[in-house]
C-alpha positions in Angstrom: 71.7 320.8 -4.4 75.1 319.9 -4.1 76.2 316.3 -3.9 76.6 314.6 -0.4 80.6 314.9 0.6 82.5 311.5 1.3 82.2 310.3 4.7 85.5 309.4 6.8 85.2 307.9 10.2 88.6 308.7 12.5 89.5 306.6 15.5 91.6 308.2 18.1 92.6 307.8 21.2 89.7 309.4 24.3 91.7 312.1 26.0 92.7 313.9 22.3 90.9 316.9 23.7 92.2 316.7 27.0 94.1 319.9 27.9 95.8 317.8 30.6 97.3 315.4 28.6 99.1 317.7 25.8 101.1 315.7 23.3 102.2 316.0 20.0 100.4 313.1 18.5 97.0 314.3 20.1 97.7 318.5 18.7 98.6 316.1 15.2 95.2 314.5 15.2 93.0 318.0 16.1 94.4 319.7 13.5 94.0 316.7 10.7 90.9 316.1 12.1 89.4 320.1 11.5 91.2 320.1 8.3 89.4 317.0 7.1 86.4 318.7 8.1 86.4 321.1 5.6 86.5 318.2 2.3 84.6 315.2 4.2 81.8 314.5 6.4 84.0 313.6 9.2 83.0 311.2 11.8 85.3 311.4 15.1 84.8 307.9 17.1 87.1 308.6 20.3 87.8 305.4 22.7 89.0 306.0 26.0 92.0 304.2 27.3 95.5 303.7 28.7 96.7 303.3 25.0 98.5 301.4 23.5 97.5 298.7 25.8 93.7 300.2 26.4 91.9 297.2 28.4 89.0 294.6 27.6 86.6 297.8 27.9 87.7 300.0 25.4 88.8 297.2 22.8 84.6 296.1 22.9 83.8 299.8 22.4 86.4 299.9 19.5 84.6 296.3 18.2 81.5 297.8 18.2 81.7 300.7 17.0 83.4 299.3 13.5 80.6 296.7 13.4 78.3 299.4 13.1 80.0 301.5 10.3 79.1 300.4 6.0 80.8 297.8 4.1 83.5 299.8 1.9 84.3 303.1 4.5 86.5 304.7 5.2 88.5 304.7 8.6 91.6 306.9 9.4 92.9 305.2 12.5 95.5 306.8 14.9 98.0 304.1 14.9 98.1 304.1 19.1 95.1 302.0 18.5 96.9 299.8 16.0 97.6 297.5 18.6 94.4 295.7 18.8 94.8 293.3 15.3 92.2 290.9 16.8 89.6 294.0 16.0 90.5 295.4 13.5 92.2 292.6 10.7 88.4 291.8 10.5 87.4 294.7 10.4 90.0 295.5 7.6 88.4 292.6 5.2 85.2 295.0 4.8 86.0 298.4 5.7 89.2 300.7 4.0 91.8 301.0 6.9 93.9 304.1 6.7 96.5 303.4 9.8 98.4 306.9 10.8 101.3 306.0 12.6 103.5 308.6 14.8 105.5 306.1 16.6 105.7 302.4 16.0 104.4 300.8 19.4 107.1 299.0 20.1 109.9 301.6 19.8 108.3 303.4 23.1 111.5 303.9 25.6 110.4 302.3 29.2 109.2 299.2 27.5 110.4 295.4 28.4 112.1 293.8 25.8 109.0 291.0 26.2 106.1 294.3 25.6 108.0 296.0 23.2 108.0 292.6 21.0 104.6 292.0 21.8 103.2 295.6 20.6 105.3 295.4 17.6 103.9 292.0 16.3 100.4 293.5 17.4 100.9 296.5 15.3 102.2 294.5 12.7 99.2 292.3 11.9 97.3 295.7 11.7 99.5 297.7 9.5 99.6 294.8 6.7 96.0 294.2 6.8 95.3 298.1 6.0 94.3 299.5 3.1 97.4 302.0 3.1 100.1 303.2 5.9 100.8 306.8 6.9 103.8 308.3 8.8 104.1 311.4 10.3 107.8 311.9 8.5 109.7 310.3 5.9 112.1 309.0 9.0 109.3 307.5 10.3 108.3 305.7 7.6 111.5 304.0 7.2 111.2 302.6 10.7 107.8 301.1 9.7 109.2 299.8 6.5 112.2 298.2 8.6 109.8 297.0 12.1 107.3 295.5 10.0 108.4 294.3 6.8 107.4 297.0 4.1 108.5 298.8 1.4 109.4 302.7 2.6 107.8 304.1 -0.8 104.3 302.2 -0.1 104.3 304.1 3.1 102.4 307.4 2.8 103.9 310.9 4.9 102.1 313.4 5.7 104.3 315.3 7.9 103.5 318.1 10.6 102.8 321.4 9.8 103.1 324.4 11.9 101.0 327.8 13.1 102.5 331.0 12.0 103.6 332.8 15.2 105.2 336.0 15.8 109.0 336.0 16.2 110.6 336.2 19.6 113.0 338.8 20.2 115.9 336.8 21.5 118.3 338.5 24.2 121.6 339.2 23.3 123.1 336.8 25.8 120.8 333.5 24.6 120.8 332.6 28.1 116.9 332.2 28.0 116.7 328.0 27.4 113.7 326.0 26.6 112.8 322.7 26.6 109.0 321.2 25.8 108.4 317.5 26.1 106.8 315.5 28.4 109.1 314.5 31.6 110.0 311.1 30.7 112.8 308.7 29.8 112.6 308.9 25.7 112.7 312.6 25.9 116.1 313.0 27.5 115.5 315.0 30.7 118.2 313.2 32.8 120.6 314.0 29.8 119.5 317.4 29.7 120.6 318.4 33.8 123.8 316.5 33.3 124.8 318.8 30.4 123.6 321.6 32.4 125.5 321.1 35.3 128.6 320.9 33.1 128.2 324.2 32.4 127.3 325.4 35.6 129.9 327.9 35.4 128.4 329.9 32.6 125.1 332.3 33.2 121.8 330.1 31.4 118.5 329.6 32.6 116.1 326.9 31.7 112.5 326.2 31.5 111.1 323.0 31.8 107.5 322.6 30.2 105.8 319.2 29.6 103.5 316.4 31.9 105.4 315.6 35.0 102.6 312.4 35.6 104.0 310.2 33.3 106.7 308.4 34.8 107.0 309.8 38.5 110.2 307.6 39.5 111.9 309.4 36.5 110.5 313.1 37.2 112.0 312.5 40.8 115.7 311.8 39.8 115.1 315.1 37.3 113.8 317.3 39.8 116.2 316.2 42.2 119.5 316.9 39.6 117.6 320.3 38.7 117.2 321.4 42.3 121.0 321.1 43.1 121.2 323.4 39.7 118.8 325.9 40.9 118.2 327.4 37.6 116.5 324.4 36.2 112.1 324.7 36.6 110.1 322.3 35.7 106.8 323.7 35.7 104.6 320.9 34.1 102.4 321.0 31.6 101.4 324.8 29.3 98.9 325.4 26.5 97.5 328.0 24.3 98.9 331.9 25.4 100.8 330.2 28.3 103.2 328.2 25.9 103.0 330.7 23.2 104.3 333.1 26.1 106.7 330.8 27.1 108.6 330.6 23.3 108.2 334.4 22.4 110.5 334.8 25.6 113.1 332.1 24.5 116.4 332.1 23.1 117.5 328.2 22.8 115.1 325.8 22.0 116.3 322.0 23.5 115.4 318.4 22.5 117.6 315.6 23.9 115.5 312.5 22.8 116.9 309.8 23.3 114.1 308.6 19.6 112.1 310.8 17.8 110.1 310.4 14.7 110.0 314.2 14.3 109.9 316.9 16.5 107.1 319.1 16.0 108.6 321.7 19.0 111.4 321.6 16.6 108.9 323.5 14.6 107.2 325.2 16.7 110.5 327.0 17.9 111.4 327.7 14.3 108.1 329.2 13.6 109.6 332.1 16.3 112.8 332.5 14.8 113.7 330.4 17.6 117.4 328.1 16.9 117.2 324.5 17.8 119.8 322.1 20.0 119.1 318.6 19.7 119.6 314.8 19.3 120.9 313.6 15.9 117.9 311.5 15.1 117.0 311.5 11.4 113.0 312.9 12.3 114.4 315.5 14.1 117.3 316.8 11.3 113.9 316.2 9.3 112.2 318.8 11.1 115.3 320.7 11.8 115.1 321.3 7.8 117.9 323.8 6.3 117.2 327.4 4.3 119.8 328.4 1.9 122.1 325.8 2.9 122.1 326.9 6.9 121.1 324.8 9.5 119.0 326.6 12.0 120.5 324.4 15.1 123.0 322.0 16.5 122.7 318.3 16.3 124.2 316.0 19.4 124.2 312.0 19.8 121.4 311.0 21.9 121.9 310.4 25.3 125.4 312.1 25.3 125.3 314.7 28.1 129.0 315.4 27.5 128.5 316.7 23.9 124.9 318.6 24.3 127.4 320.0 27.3 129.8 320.9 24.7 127.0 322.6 22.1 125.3 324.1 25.1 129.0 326.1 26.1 129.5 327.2 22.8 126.2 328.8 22.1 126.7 330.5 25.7 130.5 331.8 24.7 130.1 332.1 21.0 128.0 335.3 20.2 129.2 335.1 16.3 127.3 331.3 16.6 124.3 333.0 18.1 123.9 335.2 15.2 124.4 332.6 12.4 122.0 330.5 14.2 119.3 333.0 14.5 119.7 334.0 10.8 119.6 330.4 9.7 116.2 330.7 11.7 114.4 333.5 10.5 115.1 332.0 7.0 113.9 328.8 8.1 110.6 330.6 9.6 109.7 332.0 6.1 109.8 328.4 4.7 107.9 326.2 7.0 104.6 324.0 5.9 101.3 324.8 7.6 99.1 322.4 8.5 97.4 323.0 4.7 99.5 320.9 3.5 99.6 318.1 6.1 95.5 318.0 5.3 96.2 318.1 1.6 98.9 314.7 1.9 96.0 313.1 4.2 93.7 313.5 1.5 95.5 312.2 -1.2 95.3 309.1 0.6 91.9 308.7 2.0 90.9 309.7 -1.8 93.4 307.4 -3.3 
């Protein structure tokens, strides 16, 4: 009989599952989760609520639930739920916290100056009571160290991996663009019109996928900018053979965030063959990645709508660009982690 395998209890947010709430921390999470699987006896304890500020409700349920776990186990927590020290700092004195942080709470664009201070010193108490710290990039992890007072190399990364996927065939044109983030502030959509309309003059069209529930003020001023462009769709939120469908017939992938701690479309477009436009923000060069020495993409300032403008004409105009780009690409493609080796990092940890 073979010995029992090491339990591991992971706390996540309720709506990881959800295919109406598609994010990049939640697809993170599923995949760690099934990959733990396979090594541990893995406990999923999922807490609905509007995280990271979940309500009296499902802070009890997150109470209770620790109370009832053995002295000495271990818990992976998503770091969304991070923000409730007044649970878990006790709970940390008799149980081995891992905290898995995507995002610090406080660096969440929308936020008042007064929430984004008071998530931060939240998340804060929590992250130095754990039992160890884990970003989901090594750019992340510096802006942990630096927002809460901790050394970068004690920080753990276990970075994104990515599906194989076939590659897309690009057109000769690259007028096909793409972009696949929610509709909100942080991800740049307003930028993202303004450049287009800049080069209104050229022949592009451009997809818009990602939740349009978010931030409904925000999606209005977008829709309104991307109906006056006509060639601008935002058509909400795909999964599975829909988004896969979506990429295979792209030939621009686009990211203006205004902050990013990686970028896992970034990937997810490489994994096609797919070139990259985006924001200079160190997760996203991070997941950008190089092969050879070639850079698969453009980088832009955030929030410059001007100089994506200027990246956007030039890959429109510049066929010789195209092809270096798509090179750079396929090369990247035959060089990208799976989600293996995301698992095999988490491991380390919850073993360490």
């Amino acid at each position: 009989m073979s010995p029992p395998r090491r339990a591991l209890y992971i706390a996540l947010p309720g709506d990881i599952d959800d295919p109406a709430t598609p994010s990049g921390g939640n697809h993170y999470d599923r995949r760690v989760c099934d990959g733990l699987a396979a090594d541990f006896d893995v406990h999923e304890l999922a807490f609905a609520g509007d995280w990271p500020r979940p309500g009296p409700a499902a802070e009890r349920a997150l109470a209770d639930a620790l109370d009832e776990l053995p002295d000495g186990a271990d818990v992976l927590l998503d770091g969304l739920l991070a923000g409730l020290p007044d649970v878990l700092v006790p709970a940390a004195r008799r149980l081995r916290l891992i905290v898995l942080v995507h995002l610090p709470l406080g660096d969440e664009t929308g936020l008042s100056p007064a929430d984004a201070a008071t998530l931060t010193a939240r998340e804060r108490r929590t992250v130095h009571a754990a039992a160890a710290v884990v970003a989901t990039s090594t750019a992340a992890a510096h802006r942990v160290a630096a927002v809460h007072g901790l050394d970068a190399s004690d920080i753990h990364v276990a970075a994104p991996g990515v599906e194989p996927a076939p590659a897309a065939p690009g057109s000769a044109a690259g007028t096909r663009l793409l972009c696949v983030a929610a509709v909100t502030p942080r991800k740049g959509h307003d930028v993202l019109v303004e450049a287009l309309a800049r080069v209104a003059d050229q022949p592009w069209e451009c997809r818009c996928i990602g939740d349009l529930d978010r931030q409904p003020d925000f999606v209005a001023q977008v829709r309104a900018r991307a109906a006056d462009l006509g060639r601008v769709q935002l058509l909400g939120t795909r999964t599975g053979p829909a988004l896969a469908d979506a990429y295979a017939a792209t030939d621009l992938l686009i990211l203006p965030s205004r902050a990013e701690t990686y970028g896992m479309v970034v990937t997810e477009a490489l994994a096609r063959g797919v070139p990259v436009l985006a924001s200079r923000l160190d997760g996203v060069a991070e997941a950008l990645g190089a092969a050879d020495g070639a850079v698969p993409g453009v980088l832009v300032p955030p929030g410059d709508p001007a100089a994506l403008a200027e990246a956007l004409r030039e890959w429109l105009t510049d066929a010789g660009l195209r092809e270096r780009l798509r090179a750079a690409a396929a090369a990247r493609r035959a060089a990208l982690p799976g989600w293996d080796e995301t698992v095999r990092e988490l491991t380390k940890v919850v073993c360490g």
